[in-house]
N, C-alpha and C positions, 0 to 999 in steps of 0.2 A: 410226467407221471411220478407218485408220491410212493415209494412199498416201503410199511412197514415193516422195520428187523426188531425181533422176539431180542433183548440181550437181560442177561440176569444180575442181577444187582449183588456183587462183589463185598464190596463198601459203602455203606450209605454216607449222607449226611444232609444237611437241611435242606440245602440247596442243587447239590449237586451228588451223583451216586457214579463211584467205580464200575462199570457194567461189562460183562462180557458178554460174544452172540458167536456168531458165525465168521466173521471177521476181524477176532478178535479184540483188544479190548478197548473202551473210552470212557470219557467221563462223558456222563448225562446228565441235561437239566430236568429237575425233579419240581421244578414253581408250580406246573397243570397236575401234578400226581400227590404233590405233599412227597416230607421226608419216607424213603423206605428200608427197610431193612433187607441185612444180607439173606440173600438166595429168593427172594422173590423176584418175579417173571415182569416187567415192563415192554411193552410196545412201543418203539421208539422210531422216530422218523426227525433227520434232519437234526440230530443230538438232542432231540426233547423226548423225552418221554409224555404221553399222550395217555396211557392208560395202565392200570394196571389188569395182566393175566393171566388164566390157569397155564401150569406145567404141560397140558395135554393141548392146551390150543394154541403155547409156542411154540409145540414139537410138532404141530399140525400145519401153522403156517410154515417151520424150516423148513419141513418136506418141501412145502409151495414152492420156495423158491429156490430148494436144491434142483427140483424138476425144471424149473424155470431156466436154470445154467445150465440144465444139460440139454433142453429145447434149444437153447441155443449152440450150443456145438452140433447140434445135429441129432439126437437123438430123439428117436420116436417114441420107445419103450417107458411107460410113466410106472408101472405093477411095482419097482422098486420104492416109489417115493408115497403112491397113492393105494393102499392092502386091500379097499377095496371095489378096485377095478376091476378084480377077475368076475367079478357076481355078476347077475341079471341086476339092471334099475330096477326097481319098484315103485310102485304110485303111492302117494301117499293115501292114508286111509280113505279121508275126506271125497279122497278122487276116484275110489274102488267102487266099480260095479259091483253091487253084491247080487252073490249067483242061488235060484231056489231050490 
């Protein structure tokens, strides 16, 4: 199994970009994304970067896999990593009965 790690681009340059993430820092191959510039967001798996993405959907997936390490030592509690868990699901609209 493949998970992408969120790391944010330090250093560009044509080829390759300084990147920092979660486990600090590496240089990334930048050939499938083009050159990027510093502080922009890459999803990187296996030293490539893969895509470029928003600030809010690397800090979406760390969560995932901050949860992810802590499932694995043992912990059950996810309300730390996912804000909202404490809610009721809801159905999407498409899928709401609507009441007369």
């Amino acid at each position: 199994m493949c998970l992408g790690i969120p790391m944010q681009v330090v250093a560009g340059g044509d080829f390759s970009a300084r990147c920092r993430g979660r486990d600090g820092q590496a240089d990334i191959d930048l050939l499938l994304v083009g050159p990027q510039p510093a502080g922009v967001w890459l999803l990187t798996f296996l030293g490539t970067a893969r895509e470029v993405i928003p600030a809010a959907r690397a800090a979406a997936i760390d969560a995932a896999l901050a949860a992810l390490a802590s499932a694995g030592q043992g912990n059950t509690d996810f309300t730390a990593f996912f804000a909202d868990l404490d809610r009721e699901p809801q159905l999407p609209a498409f899928l709401r009965k609507e009441t007369p």
